[in-house]
C-alpha positions in Angstrom: 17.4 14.4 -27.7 17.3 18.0 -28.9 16.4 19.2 -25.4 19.8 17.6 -24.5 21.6 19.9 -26.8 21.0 22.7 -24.4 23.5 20.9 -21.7 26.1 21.2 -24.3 27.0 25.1 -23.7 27.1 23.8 -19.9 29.1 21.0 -20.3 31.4 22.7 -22.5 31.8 25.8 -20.5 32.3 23.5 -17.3 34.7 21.9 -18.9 37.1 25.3 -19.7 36.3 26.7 -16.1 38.0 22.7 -14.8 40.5 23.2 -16.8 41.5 26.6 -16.3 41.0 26.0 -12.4 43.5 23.0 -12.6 46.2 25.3 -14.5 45.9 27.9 -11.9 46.9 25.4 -9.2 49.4 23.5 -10.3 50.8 26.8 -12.1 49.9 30.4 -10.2 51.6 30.0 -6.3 49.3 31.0 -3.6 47.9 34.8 -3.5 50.8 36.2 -5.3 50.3 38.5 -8.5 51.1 37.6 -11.5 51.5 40.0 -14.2 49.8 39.5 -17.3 49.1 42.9 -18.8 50.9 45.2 -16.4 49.0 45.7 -13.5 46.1 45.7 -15.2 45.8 42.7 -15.5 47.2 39.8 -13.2 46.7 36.0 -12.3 46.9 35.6 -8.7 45.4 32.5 -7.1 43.3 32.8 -4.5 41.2 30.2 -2.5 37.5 31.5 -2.0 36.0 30.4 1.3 33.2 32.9 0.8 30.5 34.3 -1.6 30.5 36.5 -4.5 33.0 38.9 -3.6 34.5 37.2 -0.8 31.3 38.2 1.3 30.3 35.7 4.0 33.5 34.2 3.9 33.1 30.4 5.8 29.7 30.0 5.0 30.7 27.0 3.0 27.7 24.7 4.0 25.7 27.3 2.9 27.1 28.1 -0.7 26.9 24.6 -1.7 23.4 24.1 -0.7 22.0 27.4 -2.7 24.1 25.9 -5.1 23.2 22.9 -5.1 19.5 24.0 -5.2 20.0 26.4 -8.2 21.8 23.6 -10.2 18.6 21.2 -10.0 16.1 24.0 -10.9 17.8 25.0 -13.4 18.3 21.3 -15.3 14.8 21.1 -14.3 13.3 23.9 -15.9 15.9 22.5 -19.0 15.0 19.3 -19.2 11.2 19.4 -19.0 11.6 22.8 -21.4 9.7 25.2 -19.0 11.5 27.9 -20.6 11.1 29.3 -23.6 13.2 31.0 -26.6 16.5 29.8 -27.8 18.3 33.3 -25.8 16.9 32.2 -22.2 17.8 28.7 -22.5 21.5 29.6 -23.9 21.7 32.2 -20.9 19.9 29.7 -18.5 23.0 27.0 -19.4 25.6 29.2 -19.5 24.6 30.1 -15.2 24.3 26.3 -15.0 27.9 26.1 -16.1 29.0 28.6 -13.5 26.7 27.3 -10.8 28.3 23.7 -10.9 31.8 24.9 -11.7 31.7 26.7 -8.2 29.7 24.1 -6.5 32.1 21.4 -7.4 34.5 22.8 -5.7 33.2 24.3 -2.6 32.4 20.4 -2.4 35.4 19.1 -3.2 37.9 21.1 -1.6 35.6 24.0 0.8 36.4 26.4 -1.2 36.3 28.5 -5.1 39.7 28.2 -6.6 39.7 32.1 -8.3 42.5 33.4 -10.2 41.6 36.1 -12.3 42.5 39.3 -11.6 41.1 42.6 -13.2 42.0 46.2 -11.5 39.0 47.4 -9.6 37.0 44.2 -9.3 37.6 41.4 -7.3 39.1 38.1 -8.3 37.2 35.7 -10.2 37.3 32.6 -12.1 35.9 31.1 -15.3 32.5 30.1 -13.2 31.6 33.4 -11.7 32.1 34.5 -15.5 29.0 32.2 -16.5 27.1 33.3 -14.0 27.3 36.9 -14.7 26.9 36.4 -18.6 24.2 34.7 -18.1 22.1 36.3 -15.7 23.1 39.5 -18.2 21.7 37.5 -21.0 18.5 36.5 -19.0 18.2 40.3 -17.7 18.2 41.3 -21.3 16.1 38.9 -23.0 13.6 38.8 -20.0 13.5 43.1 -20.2 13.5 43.5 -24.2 13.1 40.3 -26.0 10.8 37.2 -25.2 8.0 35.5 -27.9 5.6 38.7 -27.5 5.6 41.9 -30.1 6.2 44.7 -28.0 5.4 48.5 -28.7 
């Protein structure tokens, strides 16, 4: 049961990025800013055929299989508690969140519904905001915490 608990960030997280994704459609119109702190900040609604970034943009096929593939490692590696320390798990989750927000919908509808809009990066959603807290998280703990002392 307890090993369960670790899904709970996931399903939580997925949960919000749904949710946020369904707002954004039915209340952002398609690839037009809109202001939400200046310029600064804007919601604009874009449909994601590619990668991170936009790279490799049609590659749909592909995006849902590495996708896919990542998804069942990492409930594997959750489940049969191959990982170790309460940090990694959390951060391990939190990518899951992100890996099956994205991968639902490159499935559903062949492409990332994105909506978030920050000046100088690209747009992003609620998913692709897992992933990179997590993978932070795992960078981090993997580089300067873990179960050993260090010197």
């Amino acid at each position: 049961m307890q090993r369960l608990l670790w899904f709970l960030p996931t399903v939580v997280l997925w949960a919000a990025d749904r949710l946020t994704k369904v707002w954004a459609v039915s209340h952002l119109p398609l690839a037009v800013p809109q202001p939400l702190i200046g310029n600064a900040i804007r919601l604009t609604y874009v449909r994601n055929t590619g990668g991170v970034f936009g790279l490799l943009p049609g590659n749909s096929a592909a995006f849902i299989a590495a996708s896919a593939v990542v998804s069942v490692a990492l409930v594997v590696l959750l489940l049969l508690r191959r990982v170790r320390g309460a940090w990694l798990r959390a951060g391990l989750s939190v990518i899951l969140a992100g890996a099956i927000g994205n991968l639902i919908d490159r499935a559903v509808y062949g492409y990332v519904i994105d909506f978030f809009e920050i000046r100088g990066f690209p747009i992003f959603n609620l998913a692709d905001s897992c992933i990179t807290v997590g993978a932070l998280l795992v960078i981090v703990v993997v580089l300067w915490g873990g179960d050993r002392h260090r010197s």
